[in-house]
mmCIF file of the N, C-alpha and C atoms, coordinates in Angstrom:
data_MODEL
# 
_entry.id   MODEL 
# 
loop_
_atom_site.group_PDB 
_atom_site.id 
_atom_site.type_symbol 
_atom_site.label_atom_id 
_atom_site.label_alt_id 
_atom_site.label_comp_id 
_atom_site.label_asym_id 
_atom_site.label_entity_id 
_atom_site.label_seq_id 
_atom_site.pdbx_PDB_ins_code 
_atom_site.Cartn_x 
_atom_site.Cartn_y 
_atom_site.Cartn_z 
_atom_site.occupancy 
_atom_site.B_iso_or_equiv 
_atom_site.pdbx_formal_charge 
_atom_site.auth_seq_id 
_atom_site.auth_comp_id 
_atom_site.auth_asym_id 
_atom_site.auth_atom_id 
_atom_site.pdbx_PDB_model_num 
ATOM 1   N N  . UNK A 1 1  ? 0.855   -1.171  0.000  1.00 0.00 ? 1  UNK A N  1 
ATOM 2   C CA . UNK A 1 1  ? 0.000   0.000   0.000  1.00 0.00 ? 1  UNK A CA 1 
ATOM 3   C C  . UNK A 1 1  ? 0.899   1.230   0.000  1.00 0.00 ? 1  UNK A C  1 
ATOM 4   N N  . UNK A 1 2  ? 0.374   2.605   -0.493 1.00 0.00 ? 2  UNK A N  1 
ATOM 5   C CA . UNK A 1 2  ? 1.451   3.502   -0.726 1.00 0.00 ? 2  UNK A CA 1 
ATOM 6   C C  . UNK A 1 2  ? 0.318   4.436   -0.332 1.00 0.00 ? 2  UNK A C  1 
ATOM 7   N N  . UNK A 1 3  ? 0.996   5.790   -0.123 1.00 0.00 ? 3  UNK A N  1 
ATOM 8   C CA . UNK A 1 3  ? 0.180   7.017   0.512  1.00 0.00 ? 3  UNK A CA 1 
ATOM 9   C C  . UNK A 1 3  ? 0.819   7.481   1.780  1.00 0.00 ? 3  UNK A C  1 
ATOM 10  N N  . UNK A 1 4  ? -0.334  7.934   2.477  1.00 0.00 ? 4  UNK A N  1 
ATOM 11  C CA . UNK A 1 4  ? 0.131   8.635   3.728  1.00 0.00 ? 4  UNK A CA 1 
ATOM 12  C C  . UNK A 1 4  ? -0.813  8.501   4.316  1.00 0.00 ? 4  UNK A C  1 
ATOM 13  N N  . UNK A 1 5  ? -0.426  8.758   5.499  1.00 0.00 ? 5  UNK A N  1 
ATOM 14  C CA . UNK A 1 5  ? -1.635  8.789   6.440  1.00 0.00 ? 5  UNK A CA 1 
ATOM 15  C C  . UNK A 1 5  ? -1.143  9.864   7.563  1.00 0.00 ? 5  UNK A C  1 
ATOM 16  N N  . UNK A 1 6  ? -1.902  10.170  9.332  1.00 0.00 ? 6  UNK A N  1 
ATOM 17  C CA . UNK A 1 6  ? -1.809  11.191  9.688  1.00 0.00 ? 6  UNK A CA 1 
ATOM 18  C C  . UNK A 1 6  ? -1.464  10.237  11.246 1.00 0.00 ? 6  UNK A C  1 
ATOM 19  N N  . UNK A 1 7  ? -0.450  11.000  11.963 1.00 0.00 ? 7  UNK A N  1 
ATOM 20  C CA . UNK A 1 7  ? -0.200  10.267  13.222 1.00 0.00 ? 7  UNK A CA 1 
ATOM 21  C C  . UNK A 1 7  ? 0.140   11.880  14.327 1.00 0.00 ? 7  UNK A C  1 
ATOM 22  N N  . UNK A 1 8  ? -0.033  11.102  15.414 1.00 0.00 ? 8  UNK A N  1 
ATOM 23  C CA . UNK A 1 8  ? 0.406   11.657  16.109 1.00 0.00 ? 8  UNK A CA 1 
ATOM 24  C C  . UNK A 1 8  ? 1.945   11.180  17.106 1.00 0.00 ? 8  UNK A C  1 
ATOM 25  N N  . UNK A 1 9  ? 2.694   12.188  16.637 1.00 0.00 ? 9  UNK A N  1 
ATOM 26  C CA . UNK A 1 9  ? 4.389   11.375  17.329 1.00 0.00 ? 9  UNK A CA 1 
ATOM 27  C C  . UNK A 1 9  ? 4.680   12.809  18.820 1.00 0.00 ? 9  UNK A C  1 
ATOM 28  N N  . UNK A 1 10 ? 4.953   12.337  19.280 1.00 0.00 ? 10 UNK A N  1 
ATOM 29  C CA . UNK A 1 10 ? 5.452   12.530  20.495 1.00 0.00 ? 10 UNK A CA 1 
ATOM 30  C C  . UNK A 1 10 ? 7.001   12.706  19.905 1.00 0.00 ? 10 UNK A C  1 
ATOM 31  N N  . UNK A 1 11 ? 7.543   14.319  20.057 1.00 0.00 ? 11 UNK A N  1 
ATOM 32  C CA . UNK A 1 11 ? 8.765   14.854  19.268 1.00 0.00 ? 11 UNK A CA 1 
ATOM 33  C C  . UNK A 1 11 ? 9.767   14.327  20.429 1.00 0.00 ? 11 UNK A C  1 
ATOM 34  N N  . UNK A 1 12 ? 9.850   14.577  21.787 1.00 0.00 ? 12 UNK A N  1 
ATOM 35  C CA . UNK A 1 12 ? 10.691  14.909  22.919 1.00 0.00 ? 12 UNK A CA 1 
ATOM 36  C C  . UNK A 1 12 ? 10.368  14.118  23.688 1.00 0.00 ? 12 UNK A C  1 
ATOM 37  N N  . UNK A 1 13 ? 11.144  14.315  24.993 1.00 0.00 ? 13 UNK A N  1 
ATOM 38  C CA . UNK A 1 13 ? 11.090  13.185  26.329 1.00 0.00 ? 13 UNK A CA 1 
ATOM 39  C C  . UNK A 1 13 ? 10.827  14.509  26.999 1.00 0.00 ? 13 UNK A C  1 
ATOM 40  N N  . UNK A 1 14 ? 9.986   15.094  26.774 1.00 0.00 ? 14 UNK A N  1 
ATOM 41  C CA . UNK A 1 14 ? 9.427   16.599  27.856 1.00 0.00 ? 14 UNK A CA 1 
ATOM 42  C C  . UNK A 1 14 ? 8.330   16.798  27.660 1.00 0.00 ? 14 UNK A C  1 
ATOM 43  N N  . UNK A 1 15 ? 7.472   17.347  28.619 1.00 0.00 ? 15 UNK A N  1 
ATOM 44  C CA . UNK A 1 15 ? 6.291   18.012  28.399 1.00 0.00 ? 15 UNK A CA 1 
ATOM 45  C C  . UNK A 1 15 ? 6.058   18.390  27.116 1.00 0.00 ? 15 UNK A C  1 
ATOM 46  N N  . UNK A 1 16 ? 4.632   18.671  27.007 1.00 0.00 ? 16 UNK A N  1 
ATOM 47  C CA . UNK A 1 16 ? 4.431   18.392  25.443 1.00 0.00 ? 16 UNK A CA 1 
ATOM 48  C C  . UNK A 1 16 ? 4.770   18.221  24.550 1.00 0.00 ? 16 UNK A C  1 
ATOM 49  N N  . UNK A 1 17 ? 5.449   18.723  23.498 1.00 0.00 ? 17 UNK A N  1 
ATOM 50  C CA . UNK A 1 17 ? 6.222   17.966  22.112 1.00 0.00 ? 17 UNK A CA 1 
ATOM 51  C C  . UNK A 1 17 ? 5.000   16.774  21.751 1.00 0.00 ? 17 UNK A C  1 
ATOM 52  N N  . UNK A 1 18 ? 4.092   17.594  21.365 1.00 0.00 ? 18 UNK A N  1 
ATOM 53  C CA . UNK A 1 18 ? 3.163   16.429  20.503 1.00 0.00 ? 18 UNK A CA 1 
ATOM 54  C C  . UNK A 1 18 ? 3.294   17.276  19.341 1.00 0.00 ? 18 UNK A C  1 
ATOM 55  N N  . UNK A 1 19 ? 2.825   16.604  18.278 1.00 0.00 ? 19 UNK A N  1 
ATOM 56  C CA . UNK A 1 19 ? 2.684   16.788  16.777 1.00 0.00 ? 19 UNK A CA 1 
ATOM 57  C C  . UNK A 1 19 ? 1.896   16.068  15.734 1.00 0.00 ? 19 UNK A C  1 
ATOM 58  N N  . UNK A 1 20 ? 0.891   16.889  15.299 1.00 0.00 ? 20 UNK A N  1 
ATOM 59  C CA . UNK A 1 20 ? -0.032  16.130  14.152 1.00 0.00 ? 20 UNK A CA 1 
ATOM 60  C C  . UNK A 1 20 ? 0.510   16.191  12.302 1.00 0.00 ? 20 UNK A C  1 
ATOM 61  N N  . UNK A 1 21 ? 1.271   15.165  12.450 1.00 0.00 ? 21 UNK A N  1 
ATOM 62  C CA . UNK A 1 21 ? 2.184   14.823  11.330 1.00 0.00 ? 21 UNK A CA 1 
ATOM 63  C C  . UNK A 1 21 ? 1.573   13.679  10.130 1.00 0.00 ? 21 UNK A C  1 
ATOM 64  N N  . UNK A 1 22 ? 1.331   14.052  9.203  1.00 0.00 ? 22 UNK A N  1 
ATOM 65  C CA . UNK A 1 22 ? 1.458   13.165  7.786  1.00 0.00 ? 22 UNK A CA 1 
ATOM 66  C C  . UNK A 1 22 ? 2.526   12.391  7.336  1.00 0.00 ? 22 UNK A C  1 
ATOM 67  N N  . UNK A 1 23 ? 2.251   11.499  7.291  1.00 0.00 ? 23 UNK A N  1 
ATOM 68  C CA . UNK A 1 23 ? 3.998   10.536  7.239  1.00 0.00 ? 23 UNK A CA 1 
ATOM 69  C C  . UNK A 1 23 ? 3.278   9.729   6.062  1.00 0.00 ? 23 UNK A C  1 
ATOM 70  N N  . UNK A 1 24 ? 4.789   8.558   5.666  1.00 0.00 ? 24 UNK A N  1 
ATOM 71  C CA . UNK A 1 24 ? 4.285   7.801   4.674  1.00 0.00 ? 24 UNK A CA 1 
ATOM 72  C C  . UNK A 1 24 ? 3.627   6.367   5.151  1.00 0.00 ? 24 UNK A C  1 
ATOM 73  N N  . UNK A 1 25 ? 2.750   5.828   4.368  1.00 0.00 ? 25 UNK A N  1 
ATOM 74  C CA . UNK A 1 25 ? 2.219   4.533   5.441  1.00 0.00 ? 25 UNK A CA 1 
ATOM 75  C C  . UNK A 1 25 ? 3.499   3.642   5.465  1.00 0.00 ? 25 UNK A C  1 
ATOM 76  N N  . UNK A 1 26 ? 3.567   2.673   6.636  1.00 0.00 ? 26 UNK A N  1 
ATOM 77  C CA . UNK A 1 26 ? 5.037   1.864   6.606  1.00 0.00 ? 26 UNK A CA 1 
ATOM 78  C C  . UNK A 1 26 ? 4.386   0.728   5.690  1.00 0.00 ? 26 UNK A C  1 
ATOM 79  N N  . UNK A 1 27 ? 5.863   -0.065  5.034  1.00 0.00 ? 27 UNK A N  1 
ATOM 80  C CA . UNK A 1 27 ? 6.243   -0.957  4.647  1.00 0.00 ? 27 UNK A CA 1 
ATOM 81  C C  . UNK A 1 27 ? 5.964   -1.943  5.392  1.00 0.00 ? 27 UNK A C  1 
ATOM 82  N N  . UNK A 1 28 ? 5.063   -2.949  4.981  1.00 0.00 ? 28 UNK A N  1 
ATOM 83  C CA . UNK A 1 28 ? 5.050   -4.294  5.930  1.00 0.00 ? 28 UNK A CA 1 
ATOM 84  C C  . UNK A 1 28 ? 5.644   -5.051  5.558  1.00 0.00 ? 28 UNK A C  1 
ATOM 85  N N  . UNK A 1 29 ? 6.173   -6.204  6.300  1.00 0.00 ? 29 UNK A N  1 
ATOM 86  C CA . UNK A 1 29 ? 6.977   -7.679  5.814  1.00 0.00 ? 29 UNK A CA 1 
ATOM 87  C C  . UNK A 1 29 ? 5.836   -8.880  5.524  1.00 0.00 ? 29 UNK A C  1 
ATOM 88  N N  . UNK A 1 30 ? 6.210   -9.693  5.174  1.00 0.00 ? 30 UNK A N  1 
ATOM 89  C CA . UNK A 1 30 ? 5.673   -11.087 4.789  1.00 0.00 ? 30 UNK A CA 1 
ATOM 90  C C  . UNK A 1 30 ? 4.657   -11.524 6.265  1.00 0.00 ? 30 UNK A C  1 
ATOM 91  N N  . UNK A 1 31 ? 5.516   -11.115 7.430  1.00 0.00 ? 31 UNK A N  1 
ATOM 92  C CA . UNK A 1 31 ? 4.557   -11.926 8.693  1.00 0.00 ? 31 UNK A CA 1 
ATOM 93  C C  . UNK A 1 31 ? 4.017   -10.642 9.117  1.00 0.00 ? 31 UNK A C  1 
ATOM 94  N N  . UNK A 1 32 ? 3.774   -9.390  9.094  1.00 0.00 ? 32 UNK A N  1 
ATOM 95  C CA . UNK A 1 32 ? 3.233   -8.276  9.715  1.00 0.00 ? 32 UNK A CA 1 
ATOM 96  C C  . UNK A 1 32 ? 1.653   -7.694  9.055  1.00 0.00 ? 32 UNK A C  1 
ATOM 97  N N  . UNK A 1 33 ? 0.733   -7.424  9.595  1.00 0.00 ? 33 UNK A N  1 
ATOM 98  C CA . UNK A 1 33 ? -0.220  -6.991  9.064  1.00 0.00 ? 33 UNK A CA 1 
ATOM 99  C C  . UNK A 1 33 ? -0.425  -5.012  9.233  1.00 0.00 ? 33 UNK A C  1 
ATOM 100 N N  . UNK A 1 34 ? -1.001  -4.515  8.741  1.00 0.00 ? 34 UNK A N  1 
ATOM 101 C CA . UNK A 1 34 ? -1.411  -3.300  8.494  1.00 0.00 ? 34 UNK A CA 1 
ATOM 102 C C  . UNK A 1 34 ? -2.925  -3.138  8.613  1.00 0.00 ? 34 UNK A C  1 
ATOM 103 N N  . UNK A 1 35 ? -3.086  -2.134  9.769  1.00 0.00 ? 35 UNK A N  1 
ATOM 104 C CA . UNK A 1 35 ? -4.667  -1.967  10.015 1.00 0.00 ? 35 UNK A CA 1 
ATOM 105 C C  . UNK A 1 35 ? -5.454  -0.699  9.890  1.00 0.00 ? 35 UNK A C  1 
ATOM 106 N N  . UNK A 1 36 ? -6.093  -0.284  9.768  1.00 0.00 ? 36 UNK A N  1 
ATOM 107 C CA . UNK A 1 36 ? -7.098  1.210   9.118  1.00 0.00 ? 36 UNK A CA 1 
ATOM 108 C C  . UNK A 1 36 ? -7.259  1.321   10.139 1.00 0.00 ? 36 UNK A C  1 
ATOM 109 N N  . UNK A 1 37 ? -7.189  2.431   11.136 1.00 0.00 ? 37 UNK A N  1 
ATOM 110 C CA . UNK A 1 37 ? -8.026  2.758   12.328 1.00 0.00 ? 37 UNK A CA 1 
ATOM 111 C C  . UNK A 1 37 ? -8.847  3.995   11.564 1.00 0.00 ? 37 UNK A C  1 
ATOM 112 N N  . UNK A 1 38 ? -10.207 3.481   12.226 1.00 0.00 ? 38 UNK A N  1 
ATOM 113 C CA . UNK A 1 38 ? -11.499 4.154   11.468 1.00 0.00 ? 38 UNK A CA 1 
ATOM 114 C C  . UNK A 1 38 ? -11.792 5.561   12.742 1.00 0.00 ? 38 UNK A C  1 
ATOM 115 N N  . UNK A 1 39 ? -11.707 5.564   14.042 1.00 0.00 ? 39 UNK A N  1 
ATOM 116 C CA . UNK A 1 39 ? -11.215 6.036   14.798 1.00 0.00 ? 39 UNK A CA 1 
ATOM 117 C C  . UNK A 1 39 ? -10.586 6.224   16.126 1.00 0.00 ? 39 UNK A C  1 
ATOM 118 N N  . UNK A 1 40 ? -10.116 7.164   17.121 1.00 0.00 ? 40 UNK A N  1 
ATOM 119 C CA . UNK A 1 40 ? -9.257  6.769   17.608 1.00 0.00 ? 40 UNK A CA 1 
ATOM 120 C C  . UNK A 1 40 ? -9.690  7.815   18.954 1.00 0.00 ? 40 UNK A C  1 
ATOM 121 N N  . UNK A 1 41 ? -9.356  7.682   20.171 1.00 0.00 ? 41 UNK A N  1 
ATOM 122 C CA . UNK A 1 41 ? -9.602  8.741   21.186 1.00 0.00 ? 41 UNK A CA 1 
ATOM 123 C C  . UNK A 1 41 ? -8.847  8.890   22.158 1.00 0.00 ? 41 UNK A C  1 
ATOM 124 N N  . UNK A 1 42 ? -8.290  10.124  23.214 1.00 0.00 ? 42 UNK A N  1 
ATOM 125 C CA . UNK A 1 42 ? -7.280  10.180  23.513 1.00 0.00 ? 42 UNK A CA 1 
ATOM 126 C C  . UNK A 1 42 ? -7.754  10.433  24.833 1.00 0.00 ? 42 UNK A C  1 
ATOM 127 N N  . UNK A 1 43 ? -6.988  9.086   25.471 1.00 0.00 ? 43 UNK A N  1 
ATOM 128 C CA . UNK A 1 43 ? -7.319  8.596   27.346 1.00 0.00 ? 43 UNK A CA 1 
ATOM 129 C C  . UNK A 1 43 ? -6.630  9.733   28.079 1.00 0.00 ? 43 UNK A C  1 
ATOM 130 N N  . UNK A 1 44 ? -6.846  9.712   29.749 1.00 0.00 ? 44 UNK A N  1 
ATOM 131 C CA . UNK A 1 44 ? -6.568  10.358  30.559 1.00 0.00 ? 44 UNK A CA 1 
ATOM 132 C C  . UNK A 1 44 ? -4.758  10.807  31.128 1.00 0.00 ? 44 UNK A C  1 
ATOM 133 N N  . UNK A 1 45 ? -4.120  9.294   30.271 1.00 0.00 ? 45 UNK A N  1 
ATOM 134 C CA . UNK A 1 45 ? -3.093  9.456   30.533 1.00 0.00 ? 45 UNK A CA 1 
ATOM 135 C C  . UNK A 1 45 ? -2.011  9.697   29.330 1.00 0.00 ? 45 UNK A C  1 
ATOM 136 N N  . UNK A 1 46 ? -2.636  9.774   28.116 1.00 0.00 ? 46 UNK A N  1 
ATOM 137 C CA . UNK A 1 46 ? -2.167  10.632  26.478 1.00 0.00 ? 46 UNK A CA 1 
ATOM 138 C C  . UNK A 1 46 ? -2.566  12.095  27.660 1.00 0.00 ? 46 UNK A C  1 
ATOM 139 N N  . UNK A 1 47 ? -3.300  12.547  28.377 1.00 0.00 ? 47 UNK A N  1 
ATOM 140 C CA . UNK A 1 47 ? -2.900  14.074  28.494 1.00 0.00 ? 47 UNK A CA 1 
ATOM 141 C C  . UNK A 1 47 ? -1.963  14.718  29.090 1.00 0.00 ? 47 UNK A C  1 
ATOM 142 N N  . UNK A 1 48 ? -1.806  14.001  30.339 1.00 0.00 ? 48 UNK A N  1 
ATOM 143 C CA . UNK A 1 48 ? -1.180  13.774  30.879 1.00 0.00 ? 48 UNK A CA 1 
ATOM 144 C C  . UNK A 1 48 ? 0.429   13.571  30.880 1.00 0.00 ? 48 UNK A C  1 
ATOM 145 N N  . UNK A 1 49 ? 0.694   12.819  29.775 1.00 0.00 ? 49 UNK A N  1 
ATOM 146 C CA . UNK A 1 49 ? 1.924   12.746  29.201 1.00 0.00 ? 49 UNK A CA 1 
ATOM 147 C C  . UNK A 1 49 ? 1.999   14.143  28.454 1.00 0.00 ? 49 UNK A C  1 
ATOM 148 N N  . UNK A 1 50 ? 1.310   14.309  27.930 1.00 0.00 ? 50 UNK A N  1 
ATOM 149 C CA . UNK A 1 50 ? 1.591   16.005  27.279 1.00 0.00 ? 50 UNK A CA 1 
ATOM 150 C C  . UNK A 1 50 ? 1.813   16.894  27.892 1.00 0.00 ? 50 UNK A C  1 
ATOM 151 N N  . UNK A 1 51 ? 1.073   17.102  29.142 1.00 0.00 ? 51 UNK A N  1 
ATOM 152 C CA . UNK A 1 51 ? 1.599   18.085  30.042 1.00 0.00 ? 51 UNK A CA 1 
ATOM 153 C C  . UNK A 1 51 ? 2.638   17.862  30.635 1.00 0.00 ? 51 UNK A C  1 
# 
């Protein structure tokens, strides 16, 4: 599969450094699968880590 898709990466080992980044989809191998998340929601302790 080829394209992009949209992630969120965590830049730093510090308080926030989040980032809503477009990357390329990865390369899978022979034994690895690739999954669509249709959607996604962000728990008490994703905030937490940001702050």
């Amino acid at each position: 599969m080829t394209g992009t898709m949209r992630a969120v990466v965590k830049t730093a080992a510090a308080p926030g450094n989040i980032e809503l980044r477009t990357l390329p989809i990865p390369q899978i191998g022979p034994r690895d699968i690739l999954v669509r998340v249709k959607a996604a929601a962000v728990c008490g302790t994703d905030v937490h880590i940001r702050h």
